[in-house]
N, C-alpha and C positions, 0 to 999 in steps of 0.2 A: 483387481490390481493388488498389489502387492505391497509393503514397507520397501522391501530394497527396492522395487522399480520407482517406488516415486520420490525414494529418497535420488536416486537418478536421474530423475524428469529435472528434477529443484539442482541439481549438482550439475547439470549437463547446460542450463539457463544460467544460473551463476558465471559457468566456465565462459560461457558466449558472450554475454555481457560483457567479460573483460576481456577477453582477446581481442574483442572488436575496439571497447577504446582504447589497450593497448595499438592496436594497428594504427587506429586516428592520431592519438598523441605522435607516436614515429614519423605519420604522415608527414602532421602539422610543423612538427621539429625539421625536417628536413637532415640530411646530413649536417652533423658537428651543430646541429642547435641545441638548443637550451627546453631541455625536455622539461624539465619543472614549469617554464612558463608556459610549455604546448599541453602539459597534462592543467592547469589552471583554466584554460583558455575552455579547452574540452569540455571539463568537468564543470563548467559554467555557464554552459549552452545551454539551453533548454530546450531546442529546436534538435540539436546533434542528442543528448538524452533519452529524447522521444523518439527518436528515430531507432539509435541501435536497442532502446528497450523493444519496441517493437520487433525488430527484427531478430533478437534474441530472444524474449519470451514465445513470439506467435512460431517462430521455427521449432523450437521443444512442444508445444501447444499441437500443433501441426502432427509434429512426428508422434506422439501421445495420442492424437485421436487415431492416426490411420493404424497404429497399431493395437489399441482397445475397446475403438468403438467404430471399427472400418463399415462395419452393415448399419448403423445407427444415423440418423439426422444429426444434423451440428447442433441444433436447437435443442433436441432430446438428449443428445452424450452431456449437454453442458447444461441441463436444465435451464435454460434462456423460457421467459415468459413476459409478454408484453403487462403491463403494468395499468395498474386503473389510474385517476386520478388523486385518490385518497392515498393511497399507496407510496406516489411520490412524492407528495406532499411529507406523510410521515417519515420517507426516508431521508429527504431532505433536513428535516426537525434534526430527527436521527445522527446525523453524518455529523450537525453543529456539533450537538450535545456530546457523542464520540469524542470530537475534537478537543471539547475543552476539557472532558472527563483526562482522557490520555495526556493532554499537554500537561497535567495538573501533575499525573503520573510521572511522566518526565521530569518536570520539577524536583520534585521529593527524592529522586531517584539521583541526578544531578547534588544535591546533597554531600551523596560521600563520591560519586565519578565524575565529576567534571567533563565538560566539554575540552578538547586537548586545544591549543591557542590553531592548529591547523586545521582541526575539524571545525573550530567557530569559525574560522577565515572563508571554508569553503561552503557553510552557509551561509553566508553573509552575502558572499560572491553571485551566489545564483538564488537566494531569495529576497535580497538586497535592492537588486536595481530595478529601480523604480519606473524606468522606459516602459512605454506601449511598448513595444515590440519585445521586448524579453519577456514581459509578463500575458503575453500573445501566445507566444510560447512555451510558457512555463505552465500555462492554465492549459496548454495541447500535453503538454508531457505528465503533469500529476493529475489533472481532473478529468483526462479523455482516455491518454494511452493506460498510462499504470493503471486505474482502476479494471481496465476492460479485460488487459490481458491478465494481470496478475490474479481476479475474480475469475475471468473462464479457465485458466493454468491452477490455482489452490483448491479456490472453492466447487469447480466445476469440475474439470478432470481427474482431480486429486482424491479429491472431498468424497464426490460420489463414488469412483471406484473404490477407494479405502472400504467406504459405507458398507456398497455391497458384498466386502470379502473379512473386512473387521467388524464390523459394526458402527454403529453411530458415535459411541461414547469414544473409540481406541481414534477411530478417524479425524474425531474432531483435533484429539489430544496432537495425532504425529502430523495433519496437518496444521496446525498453530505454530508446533515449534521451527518446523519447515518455514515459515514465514518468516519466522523470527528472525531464522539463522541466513536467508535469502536475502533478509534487509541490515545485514554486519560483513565488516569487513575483517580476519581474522589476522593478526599480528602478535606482539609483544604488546600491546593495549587497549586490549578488548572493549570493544564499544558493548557492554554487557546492559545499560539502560535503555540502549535502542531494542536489542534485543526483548526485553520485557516485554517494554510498550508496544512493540510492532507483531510480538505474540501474543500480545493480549488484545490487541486489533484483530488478526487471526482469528482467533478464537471466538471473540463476538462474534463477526460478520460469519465466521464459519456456524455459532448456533442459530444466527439469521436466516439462512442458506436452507439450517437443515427443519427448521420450525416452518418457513414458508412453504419450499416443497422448491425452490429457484434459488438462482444466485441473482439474478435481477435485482432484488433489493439490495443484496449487497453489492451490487456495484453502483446503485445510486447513493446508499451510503456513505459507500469507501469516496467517490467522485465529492462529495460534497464535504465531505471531511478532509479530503486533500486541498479541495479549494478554499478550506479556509486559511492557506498557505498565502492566499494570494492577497489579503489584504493586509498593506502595509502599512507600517507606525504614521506615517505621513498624512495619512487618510485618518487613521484612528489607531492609537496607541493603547495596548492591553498589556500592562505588564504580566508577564507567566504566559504568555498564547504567541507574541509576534514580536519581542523586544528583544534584540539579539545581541547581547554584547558581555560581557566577560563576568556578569554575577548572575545568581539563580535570583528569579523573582518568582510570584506565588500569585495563583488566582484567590479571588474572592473565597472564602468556604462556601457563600451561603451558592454562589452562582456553582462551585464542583455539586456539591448536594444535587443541586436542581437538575442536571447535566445528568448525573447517575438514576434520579430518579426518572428522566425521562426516558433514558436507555432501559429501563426495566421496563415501562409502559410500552414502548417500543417491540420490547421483546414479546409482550404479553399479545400485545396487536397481530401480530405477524404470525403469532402461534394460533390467533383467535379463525375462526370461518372465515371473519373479512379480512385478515390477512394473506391466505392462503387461497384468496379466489383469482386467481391469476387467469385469465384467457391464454389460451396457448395458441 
């Protein structure tokens, strides 16, 4: 595989994703409605999220295997590996420690970019409400679909093909920023701190990826690191991780410290025999 094909793969999932909730919002609006409140309603769903992510990541996903690994297994193009019990256990640890490493990163980053008053609105909107049911939902769209597909689409089709035609070090680099640039919206006020953080998410889970020999761990990773999405101030309140309202707040140092240093044990693990003993 190539740089331009997968800068492709990533530009061709981008474009789907929004045509599709462009189509939804029109849907929703009907003639002569009120598109802002049909693009709110949309973008606030978590059940409609998971769906068309789905159906725009796994159709690029799709179209990417039957053209670069048509004679290959699904399991072997995507390096998929059933996992032992230590394994996701660690990935699990993993995925916390991720979360608060990166939210911490966000933070610092927030600093000189701000949240814009509509980007906070439209988090708030969808990881806000506090319902069973959206948070049903919300845990089907960031801890089930996006980890699966976005890990078998970066880490797995991307990652390795890059691997085998770049090498390891070029592959990890143009997959990372490919993620970055996959989780931004591009206008006149670039969300450039998402971009960071969501490339340097990339980037771990892509050296995880390539130190185990699987994307397996990183998608119980990535899954458990998005689920820490799901606990709300209501329940338990972290300033700098879950507290969403119009100033930056800072996690602990000593707990970021702890967080980094277990992502390096992590890393170490994964690199180690017993990380990489995967049953296939």
């Amino acid at each position: 595989m190539g740089t331009g094909f997968a800068c492709l793969l990533v530009f061709a999932a981008k474009l789907g994703l929004f045509f599709l909730l462009v189509t939804l919002v029109n849907l929703r609006a009907g003639r002569g409605g009120d598109l802002e409140r049909a693009a709110e309603a949309v973008t606030s769903d978590p059940y409609t999220l998971a769906a068309v992510q789905g159906v725009a990541f796994g159709g690029v996903l799709l179209f990417g295997l039957l053209l670069v690994a048509r004679d290959m297994p699904v399991r072997q193009a995507l390096r998929l590996r059933r996992p032992r019990v230590g394994h996701v256990l660690a990935a699990v640890v993993t995925g916390v420690a991720l979360a608060l490493a990166l939210s911490e990163l966000d933070n610092v980053l927030r600093e000189f970019r701000p949240l814009t008053e509509l980007e906070l609105e439209g988090r708030v909107r969808l990881l806000g409400d506090p319902s069973v049911t959206h948070r049903i939902g919300l845990a089907i769209a960031i801890a089930v679909v996006a980890p699966l597909t976005e890990e078998a689409l970066f880490r797995g089709l991307i990652l390795g093909g890059l691997t085998s035609t770049r090498g390891p070090t070029r592959a990890l680099v143009v997959t990372s920023v490919l993620f970055g640039l996959a989780h931004v919206s591009f206008g006149a006020d670039l969300d450039w701190p998402t971009f960071v953080v969501t490339g340097a998410a990339g980037f771990y889970l892509g050296a995880i990826a390539l130190a185990s020999g699987s994307i397996t761990p990183a998608i119980l990773i990535h899954a458990t690191h998005n689920a820490v999405a799901l606990l709300h101030p209501s329940e338990l309140r972290v300033e700098g991780l879950n507290v969403l309202d119009d100033r930056v707040h800072h996690l602990p140092p000593q707990l970021v410290a702890a967080s980094i240093a277990a992502l390096v044990l992590a890393a170490l693990f994964f690199r180690s025999p017993a990380g990489v003993g995967f049953r296939s």
